[in-house]
C-alpha positions, 0 to 999 in steps of 0.5 A: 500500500505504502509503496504506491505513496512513495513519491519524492515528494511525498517523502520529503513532505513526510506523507509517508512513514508514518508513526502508526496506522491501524486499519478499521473493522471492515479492513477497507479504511486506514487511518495514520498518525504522522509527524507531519501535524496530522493524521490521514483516513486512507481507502485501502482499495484505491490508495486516495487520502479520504480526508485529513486531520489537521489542527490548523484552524486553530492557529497554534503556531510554534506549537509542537502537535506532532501526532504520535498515535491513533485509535478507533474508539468504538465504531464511530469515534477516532483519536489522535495524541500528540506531543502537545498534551492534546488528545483530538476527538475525530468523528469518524462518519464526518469523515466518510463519503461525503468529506471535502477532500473525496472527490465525488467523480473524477474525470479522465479523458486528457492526455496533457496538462489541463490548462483551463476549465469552464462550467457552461451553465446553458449548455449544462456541459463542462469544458475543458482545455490542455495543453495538447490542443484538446478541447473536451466538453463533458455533458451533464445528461451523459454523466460526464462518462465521455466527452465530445473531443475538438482538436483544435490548430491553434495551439495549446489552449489557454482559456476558455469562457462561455458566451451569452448564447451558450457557445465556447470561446477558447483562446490557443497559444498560436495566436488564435481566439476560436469559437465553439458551437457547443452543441455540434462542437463545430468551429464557428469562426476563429480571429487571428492575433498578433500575438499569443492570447492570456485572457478572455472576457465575455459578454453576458449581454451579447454573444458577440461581444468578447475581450482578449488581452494579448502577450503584447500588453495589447487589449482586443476588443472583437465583435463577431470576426472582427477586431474593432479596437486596440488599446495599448494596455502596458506590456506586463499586463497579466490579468483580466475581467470585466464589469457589464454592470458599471461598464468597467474593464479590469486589468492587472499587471506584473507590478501588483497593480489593477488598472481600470478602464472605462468600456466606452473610451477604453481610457483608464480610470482609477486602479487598485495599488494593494498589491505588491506581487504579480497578478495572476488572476481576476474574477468579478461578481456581478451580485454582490460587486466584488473582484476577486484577484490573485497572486504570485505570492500566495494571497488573494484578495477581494474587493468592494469594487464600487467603493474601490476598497478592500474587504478586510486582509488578504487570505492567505491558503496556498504555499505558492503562487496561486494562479485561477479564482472563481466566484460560486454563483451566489457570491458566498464561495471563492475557490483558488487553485494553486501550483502548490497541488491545492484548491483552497474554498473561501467562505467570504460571507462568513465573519471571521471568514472560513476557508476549506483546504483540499490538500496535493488534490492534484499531483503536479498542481491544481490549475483551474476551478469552475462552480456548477453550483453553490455545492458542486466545485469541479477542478482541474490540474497537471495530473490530466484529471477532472474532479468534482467535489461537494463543497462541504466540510468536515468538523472536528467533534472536540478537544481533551486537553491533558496537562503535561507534568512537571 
């Protein structure tokens, strides 16, 4: 079982050797205690970490938690001691099936890295592109079982957006802006670039209506097959989003700075400053008007966009660089995907706010998210796999705490 975890980097993160394992009554659950802070429920059949135990909600840093052993407690209960005079109470069916960290499906069909996700509300379909030129649209009705595969001559693909009529735009590293008719998988036109795309915006009103920002620092807006303005942004330009309701557009850059352009002149506005780090990614809320944006320094950010403040501190959930964001429907959850192999959920309507963290979800790092629904999060990374997962936590019962002797 074990040899199937050794990777290098398993090893020198400590997820494997643990101190002690003890499997339960039915031989088809493991549960380690390690000295990496944690323990860890397994499933024996197919070597997935189920869910992790972790004291990190409660912030005892300095403190040395180190879990030395772990015991089932009748059928429903699981300890864990540590170091640090703490006996952690677990309750073992909150950690079963339905925990954050299990995906309830996980798609495979790509043969390269997946570069960009998109759930396409009208069309009830999933697309997602990688980095071998594939595009796969994974529809609902059929269970996600296969996908309608277009293999497309533009390049890698980079991202990927869904129109007002329900159609793909995806945006190829040869220089090309394509568009997809989601029903037929049919090219519909494809617009020829001056250089390699970055990021799409679409319009939520017209169908026609679509803004590229390209390596050059170039912003393009296109209607239909035609490009009919150029504004020359600046050539570190990073990010972009953009706001139908206030007639903004959104634009970051390599200097942590958010520029705002107005969408009738293309002139800019005002910008946003609190960065100091490369921005990497920018997602905007029509509901509740926030954007949400973020780093290469591991933090995100979230902002009253009408009143061009920040809504409380940065958060802070990856070790490395976090490189896509996305609002959940409602505006209650953000979800970022890091490099640093994890997706991390933001409860934002919480105060204090609450953050969930699906830890090494993908191997080689997480790369993409898209929300179907408030419950329902799908994210993508350099594994070539899909997962979907239930938005839901798992919850510690309680905590003994011993006092040590003297």
């Amino acid at each position: 079982f074990f040899f199937k975890q050794k990777t290098a980097y398993e090893i020198a993160q400590r997820l494997v050797g643990s101190e002690m394992c003890i499997r339960d009554r039915n031989d088809d659950i493991l549960f380690t205690a390690s000295m990496d802070k944690t323990c860890k429920m397994w499933d024996v059949k197919t070597s997935t970490v189920l869910a992790t135990c972790a004291r990190n909600e409660l912030k005892l840093l300095g403190i040395n938690d180190m879990n030395h052993a772990c015991a089932l407690f009748g059928e429903s209960l699981l300890l864990s001691v540590g170091l640090d005079g703490f006996i952690n109470v677990w309750e073992k069916a909150s950690l079963k099936a339905d925990a954050l960290n299990l995906p309830k499906t996980i798609i495979s069909g790509h043969h390269g890295q997946i570069t960009s996700l998109c759930w396409a509300a009208k069309e009830s379909l999933l697309a997602s592109g990688d980095n071998q030129s594939s595009l796969c649209l994974w529809r609902e009705k059929d269970g996600f079982n296969f996908s309608s595969t277009v293999k497309v001559e533009g390049g890698a693909i980079v991202d990927i957006k869904e129109s007002a009529d329900g159609h793909i735009y995806i945006a190829c590293s040869y220089n090309t802006l394509i568009k997809i008719d989601s029903k037929t998988t049919t090219k519909v036109f494809n617009v020829k670039l001056d250089k390699s795309p970055l990021y799409i915006a679409t319009s939520k009103k017209d169908p026609a209506l679509v803004y590229v920002l390209i390596e050059s620092g170039a912003l393009l807006k296109i209607e239909g097959e035609k490009i009919k303005e150029t504004l020359k942004v600046a050539p570190n330009a990073t990010a972009l989003e953009i706001n139908e309701d206030a007639e903004e557009i959104y634009i970051g850059d390599k200097k942590g700075v958010i520029h705002i352009h107005s969408m009738k002149d293309m002139k800019e506005i005002g910008n946003l400053t609190e960065y100091t780090y490369e921005i990497t990614c920018l997602s905007y809320h029509s509901a509740s008007k926030r954007l949400a944006a973020t780093d290469k320094n591991k933090f995100t950010y979230v902002y009253d966009i009408a009143n061009r403040k920040l809504i409380g501190n940065e958060m802070c959930g990856h070790g490395g660089a976090v490189w896509k964001c996305t609002w959940s429907p409602s505006g209650m959850f953000l979800a970022t995907a890091s490099l640093d192999f994890s997706v991390t959920v933001y409860n934002v309507d919480i105060k204090p706010r609450q953050q969930i963290n699906l830890n090494r979800i993908h191997a080689g790092g997480a790369t993409s998210v898209a929300f179907k629904n408030d419950e329902c999060l799908y994210t993508s990374g350099n594994d070539g796999l899909i997962k979907e997962i239930k938005v839901e936590k798992y919850q510690r019962k309680k905590t003994l705490i011993f006092p040590r002797k003297k």
